[in-house]
C-alpha positions as CSV (number, residue, x, y, z in Angstrom):
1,X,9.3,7.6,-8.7
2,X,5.3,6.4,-8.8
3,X,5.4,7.1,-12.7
4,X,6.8,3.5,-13.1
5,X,4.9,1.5,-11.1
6,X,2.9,-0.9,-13.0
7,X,-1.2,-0.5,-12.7
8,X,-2.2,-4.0,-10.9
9,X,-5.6,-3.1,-10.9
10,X,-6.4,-1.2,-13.7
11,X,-10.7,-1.7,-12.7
12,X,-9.4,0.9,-9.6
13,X,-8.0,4.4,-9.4
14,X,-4.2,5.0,-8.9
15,X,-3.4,5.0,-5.6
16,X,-0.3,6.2,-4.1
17,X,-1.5,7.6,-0.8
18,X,0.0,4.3,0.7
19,X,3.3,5.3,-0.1
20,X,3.1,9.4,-0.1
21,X,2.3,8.5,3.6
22,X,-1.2,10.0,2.9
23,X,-3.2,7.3,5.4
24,X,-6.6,9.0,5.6
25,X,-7.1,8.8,1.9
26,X,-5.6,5.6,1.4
27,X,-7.8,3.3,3.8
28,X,-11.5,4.2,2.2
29,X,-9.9,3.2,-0.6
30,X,-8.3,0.1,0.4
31,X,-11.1,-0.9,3.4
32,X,-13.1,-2.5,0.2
33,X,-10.5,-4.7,-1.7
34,X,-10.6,-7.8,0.2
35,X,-6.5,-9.1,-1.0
36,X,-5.7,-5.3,0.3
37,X,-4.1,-6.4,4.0
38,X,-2.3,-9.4,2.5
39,X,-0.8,-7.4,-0.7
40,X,0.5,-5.1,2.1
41,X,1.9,-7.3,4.3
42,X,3.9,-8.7,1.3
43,X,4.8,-4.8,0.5
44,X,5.8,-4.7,4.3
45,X,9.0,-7.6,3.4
46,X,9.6,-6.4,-0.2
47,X,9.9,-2.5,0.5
48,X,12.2,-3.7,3.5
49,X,14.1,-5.9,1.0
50,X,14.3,-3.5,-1.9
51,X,16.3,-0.9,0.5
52,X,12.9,1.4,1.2
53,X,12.6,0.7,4.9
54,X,10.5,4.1,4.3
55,X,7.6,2.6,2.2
56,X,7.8,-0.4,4.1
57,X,6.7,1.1,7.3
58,X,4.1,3.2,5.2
59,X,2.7,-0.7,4.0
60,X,2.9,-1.2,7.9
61,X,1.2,1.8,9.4
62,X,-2.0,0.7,6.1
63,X,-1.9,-3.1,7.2
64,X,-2.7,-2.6,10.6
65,X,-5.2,0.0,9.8
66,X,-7.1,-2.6,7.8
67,X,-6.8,-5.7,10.3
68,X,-9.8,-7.3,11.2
């Protein structure tokens, strides 16, 4: 599935722990990219809207991790 997702950021590793559920690994990552929280609350909606109400509660469980 992650083999065709486009590289957004290709200045940063790949980083599919957000959606292999892998939390721990994912927010060091993520704590650092100041658009992080917003690109994941849009993920939160288009997951939901794409029929993956799985990823978009993973996108969930990362955006509050990073609030403020």
């Amino acid at each position: 599935m992650f083999e065709n997702f486009p590289k957004v950021r290709p200045d940063l590793p790949d980083n599919y722990y957000v959606w292999l559920g892998e939390y721990d690994k994912a927010t060091p990552l993520l704590v650092s990219i100041p658009e992080a929280r917003t690109e994941l609350g849009i993920y939160v909606w288009w997951w939901q809207a794409q029929g993956y109400p799985e990823l978009s509660e993973r996108a969930h469980a990362i955006y509050q991790r990073l609030a403020p």
